[in-house]
GUTIFI-311302 format. One record per residue: residue number from 0; x, y, z of N, C-alpha, C, O in turn. Coordinates in nm, 4 decimals, always signed. Layout:
<pts>
 pos     n_c1     n_c2     n_c3    ca_c1    ca_c2    ca_c3     c_c1     c_c2     c_c3     o_c1     o_c2     o_c3
 NUM        X        Y        Z        X        Y        Z        X        Y        Z        X        Y        Z
...
</pts>
This chain:
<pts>
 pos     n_c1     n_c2     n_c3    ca_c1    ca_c2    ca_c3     c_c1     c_c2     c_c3     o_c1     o_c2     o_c3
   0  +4.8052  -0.0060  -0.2096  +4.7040  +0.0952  -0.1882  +4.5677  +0.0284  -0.1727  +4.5362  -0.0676  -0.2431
   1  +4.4999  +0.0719  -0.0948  +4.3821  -0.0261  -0.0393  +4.2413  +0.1061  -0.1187  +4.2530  +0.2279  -0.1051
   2  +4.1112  +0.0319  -0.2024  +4.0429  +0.0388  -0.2372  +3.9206  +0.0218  -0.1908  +3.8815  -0.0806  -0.1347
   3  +3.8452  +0.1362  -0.2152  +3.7355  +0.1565  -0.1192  +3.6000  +0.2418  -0.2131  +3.5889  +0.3643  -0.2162
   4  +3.5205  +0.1591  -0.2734  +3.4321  +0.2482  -0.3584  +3.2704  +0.2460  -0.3032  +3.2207  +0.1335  -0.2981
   5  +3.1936  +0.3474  -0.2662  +3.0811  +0.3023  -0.2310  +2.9734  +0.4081  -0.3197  +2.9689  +0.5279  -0.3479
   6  +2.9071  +0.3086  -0.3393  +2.7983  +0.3009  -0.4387  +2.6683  +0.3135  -0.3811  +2.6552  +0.2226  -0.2991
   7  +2.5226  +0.4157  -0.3894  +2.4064  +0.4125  -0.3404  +2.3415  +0.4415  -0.4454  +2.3807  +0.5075  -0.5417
   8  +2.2206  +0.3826  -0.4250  +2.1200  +0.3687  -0.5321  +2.0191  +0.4496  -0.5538  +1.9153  +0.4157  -0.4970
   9  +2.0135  +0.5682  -0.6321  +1.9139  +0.6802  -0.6076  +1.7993  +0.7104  -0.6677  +1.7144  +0.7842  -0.6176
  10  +1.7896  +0.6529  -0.7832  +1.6436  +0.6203  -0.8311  +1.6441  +0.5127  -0.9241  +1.7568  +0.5107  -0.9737
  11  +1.5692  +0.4166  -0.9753  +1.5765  +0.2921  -1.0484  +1.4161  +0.3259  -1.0785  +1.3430  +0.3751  -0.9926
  12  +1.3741  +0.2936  -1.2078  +1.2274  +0.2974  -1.2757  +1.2560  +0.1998  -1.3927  +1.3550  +0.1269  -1.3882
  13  +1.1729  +0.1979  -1.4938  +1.1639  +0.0697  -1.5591  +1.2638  +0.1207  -1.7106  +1.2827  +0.0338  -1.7956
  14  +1.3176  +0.2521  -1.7316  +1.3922  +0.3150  -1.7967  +1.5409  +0.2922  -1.7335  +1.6082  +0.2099  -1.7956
  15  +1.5958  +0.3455  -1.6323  +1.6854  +0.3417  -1.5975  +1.6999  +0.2868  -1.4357  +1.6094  +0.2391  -1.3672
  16  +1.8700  +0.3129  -1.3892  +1.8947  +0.3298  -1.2543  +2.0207  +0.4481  -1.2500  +2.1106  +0.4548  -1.3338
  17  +2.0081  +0.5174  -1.1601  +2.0951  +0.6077  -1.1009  +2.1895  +0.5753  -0.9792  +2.1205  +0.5336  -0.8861
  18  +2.3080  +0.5793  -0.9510  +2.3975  +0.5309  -0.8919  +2.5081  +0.6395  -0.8425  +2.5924  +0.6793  -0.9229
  19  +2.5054  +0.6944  -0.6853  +2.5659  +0.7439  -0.6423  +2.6919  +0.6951  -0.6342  +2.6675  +0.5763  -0.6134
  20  +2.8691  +0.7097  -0.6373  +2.9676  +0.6743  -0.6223  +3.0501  +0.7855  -0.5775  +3.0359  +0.9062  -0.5970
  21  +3.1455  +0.7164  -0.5090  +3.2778  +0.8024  -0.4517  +3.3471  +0.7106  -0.3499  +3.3062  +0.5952  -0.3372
  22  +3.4435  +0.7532  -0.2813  +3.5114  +0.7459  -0.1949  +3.4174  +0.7647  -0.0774  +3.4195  +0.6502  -0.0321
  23  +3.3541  +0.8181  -0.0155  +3.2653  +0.8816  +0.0706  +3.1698  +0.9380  +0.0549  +3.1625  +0.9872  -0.0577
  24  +3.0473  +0.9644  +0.1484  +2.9177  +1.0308  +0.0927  +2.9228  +1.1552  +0.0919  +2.8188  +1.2174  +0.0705
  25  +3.0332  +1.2173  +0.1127  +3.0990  +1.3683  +0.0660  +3.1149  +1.4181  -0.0568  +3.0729  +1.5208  -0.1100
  26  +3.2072  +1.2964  -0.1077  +3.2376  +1.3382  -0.2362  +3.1935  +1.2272  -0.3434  +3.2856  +1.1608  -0.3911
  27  +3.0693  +1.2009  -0.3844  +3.0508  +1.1605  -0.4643  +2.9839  +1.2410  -0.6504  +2.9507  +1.3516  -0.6931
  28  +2.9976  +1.0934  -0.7054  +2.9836  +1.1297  -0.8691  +2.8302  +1.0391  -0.9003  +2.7987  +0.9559  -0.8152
  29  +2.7695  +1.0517  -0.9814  +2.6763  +1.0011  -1.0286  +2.6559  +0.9462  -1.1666  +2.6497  +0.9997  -1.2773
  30  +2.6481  +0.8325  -1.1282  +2.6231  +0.6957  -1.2936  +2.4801  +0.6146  -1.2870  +2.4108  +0.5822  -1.1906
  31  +2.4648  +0.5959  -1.4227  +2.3284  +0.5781  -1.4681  +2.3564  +0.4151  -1.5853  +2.4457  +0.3867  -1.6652
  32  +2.2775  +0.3694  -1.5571  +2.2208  +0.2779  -1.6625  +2.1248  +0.2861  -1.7167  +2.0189  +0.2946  -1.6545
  33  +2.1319  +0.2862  -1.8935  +1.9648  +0.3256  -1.9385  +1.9581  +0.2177  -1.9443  +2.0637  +0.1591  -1.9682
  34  +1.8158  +0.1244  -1.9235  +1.7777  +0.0167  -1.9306  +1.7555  -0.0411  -2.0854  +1.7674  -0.1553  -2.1300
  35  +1.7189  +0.0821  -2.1477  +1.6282  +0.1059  -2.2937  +1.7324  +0.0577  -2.3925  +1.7172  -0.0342  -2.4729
  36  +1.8340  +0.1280  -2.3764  +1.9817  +0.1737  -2.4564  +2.0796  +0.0538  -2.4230  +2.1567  -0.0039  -2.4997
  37  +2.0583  +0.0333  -2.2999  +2.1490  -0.0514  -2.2481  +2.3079  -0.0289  -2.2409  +2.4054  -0.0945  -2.2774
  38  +2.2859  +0.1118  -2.1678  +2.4459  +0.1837  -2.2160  +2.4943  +0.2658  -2.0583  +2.4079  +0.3453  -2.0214
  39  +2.5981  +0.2579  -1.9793  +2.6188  +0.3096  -1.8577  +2.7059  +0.4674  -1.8906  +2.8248  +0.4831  -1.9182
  40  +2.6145  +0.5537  -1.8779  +2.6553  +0.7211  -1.8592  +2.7052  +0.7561  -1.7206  +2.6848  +0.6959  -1.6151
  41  +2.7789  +0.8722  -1.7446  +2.8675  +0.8794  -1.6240  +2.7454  +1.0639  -1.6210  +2.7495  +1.1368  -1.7200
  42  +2.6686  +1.0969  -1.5152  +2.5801  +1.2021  -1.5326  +2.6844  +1.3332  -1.4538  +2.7187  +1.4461  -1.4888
  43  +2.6978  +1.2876  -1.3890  +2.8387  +1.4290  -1.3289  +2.9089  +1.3298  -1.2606  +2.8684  +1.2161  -1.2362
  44  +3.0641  +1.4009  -1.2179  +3.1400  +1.3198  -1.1559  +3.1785  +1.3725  -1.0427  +3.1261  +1.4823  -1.0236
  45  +3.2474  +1.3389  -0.9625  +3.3107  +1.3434  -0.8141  +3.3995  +1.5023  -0.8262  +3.4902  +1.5056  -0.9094
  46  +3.3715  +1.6306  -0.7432  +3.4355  +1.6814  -0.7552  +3.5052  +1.7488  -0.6266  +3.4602  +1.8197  -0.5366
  47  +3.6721  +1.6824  -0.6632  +3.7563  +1.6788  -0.5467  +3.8534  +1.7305  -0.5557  +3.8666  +1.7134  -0.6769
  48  +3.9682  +1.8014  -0.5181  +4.1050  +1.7899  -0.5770  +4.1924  +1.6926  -0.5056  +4.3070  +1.6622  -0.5386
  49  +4.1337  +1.6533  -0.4174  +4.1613  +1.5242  -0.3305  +4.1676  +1.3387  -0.4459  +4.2550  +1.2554  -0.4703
  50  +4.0502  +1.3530  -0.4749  +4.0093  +1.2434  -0.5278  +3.9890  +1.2215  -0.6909  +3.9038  +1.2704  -0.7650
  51  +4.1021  +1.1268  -0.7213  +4.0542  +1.1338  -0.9110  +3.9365  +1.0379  -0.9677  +3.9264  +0.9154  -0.9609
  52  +3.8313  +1.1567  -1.0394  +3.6802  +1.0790  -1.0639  +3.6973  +0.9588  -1.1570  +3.6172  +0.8653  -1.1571
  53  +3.8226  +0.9662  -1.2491  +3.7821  +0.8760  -1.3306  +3.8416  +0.6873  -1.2728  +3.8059  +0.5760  -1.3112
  54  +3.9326  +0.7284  -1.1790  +3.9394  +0.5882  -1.0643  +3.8269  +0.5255  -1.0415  +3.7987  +0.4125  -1.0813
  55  +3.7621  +0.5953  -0.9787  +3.6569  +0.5724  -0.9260  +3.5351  +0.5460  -1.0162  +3.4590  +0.4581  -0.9756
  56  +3.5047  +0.6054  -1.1283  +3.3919  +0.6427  -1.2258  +3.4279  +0.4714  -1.2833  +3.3316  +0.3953  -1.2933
  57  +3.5489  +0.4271  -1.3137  +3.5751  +0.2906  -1.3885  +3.5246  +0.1931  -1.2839  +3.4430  +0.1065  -1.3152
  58  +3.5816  +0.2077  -1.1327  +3.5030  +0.0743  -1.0429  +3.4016  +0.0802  -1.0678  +3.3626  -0.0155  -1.1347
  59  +3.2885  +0.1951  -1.0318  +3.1591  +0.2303  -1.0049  +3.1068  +0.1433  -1.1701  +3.0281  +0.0494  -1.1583
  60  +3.1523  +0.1797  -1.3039  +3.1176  +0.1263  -1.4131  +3.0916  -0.0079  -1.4127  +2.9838  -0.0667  -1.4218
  61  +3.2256  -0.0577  -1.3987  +3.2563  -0.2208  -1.3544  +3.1173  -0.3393  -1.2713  +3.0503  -0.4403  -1.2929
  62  +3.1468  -0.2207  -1.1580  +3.0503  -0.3057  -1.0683  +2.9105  -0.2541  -1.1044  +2.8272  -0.3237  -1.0463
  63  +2.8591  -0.1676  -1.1712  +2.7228  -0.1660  -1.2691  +2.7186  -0.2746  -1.3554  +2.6323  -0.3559  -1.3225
  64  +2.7732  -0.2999  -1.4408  +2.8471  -0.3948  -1.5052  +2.8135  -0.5451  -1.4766  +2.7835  -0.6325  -1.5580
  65  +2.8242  -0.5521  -1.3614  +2.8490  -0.7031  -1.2848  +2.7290  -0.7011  -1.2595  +2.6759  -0.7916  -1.3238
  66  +2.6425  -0.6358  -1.1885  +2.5007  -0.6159  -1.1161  +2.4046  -0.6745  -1.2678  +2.3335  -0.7749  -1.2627
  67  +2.4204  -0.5948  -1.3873  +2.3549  -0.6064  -1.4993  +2.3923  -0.7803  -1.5286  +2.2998  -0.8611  -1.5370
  68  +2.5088  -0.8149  -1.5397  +2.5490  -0.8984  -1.6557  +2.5415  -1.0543  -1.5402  +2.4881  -1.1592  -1.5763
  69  +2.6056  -1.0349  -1.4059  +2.6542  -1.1486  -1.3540  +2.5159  -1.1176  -1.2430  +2.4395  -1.2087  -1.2749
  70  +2.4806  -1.0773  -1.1869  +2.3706  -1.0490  -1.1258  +2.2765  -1.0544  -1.1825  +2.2101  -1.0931  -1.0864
  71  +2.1837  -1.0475  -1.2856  +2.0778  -1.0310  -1.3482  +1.9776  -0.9412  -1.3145  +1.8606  -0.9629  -1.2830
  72  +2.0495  -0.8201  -1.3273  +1.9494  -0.6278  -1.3459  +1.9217  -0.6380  -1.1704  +1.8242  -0.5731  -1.1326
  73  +1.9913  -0.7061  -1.0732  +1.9655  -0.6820  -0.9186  +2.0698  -0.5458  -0.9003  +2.1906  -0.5359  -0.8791
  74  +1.9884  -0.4728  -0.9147  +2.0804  -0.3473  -0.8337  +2.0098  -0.2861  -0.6830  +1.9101  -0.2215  -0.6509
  75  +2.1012  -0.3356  -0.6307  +2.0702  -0.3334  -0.4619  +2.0884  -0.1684  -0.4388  +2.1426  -0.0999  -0.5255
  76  +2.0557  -0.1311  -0.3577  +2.0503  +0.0150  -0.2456  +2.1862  +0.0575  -0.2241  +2.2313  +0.1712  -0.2376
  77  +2.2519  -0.0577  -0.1857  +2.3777  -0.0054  -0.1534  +2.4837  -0.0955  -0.1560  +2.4684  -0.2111  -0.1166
  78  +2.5849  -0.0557  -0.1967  +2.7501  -0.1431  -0.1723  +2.8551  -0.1267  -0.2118  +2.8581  -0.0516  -0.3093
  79  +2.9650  -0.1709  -0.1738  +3.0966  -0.1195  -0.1807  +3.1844  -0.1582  -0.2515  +3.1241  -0.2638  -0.2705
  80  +3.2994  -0.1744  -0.3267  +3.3788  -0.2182  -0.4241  +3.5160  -0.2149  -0.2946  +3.5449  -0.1035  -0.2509
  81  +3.5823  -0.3203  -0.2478  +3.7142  -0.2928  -0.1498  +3.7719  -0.4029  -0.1884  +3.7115  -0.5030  -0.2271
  82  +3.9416  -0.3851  -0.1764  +4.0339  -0.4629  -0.1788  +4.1312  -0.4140  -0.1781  +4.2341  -0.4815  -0.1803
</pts>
C-alpha cells in the first residue's frame, strides 16, 4: 500500500505552529505544536468515511516530530510524508 501524507503550514508565531494534514487538500485534519509546552495536539481531525484520521494524524505527528527534533524547529510551508 503506497503512502501519501501532505502537510501545510498555517500559522507559526513564537508560541506555536499549526499544521494542515491529510491525504489531500480536501480532506484534511489539523496539528499543532506548542512551542511553550513543547507538546504536539491533534486540534480537529480529517473528516472522511473514506479516510482513517488517526493513520494519518500518527505520520503528520512523526514528521512534526522530525522537523522539531532532527531538523531544529525548521518547519517549512509545505511537504509530504510518501513511501
Amino acid at each position: 500500500m503506497a503512502v501519501f501524507v501532505l502537510m501545510l503550514k498555517e500559522f507559526e508565531d513564537e508560541d506555536r505552529v499549526v499544521y494542515l494534514y491529510g491525504p489531500n487538500e480536501n480532506s484534511m485534519g489539523k496539528i499543532e505544536y506548542d512551542k511553550r509546552k513543547k507538546v504536539i495536539n491533534q486540534l480537529s481531525s480529517i473528516d472522511s468515511i473514506y479516510f482513517s484520521d488517526e493513520f494519518f494524524f500518527k505520520r503528520a505527528g512523526r514528521r512534526l516530530a522530525r522537523m522539531i527534533i532532527k531538523e531544529n524547529h525548521n518547519f517549512v510551508d509545505r511537504t509530504t510524508i510518501e513511501s
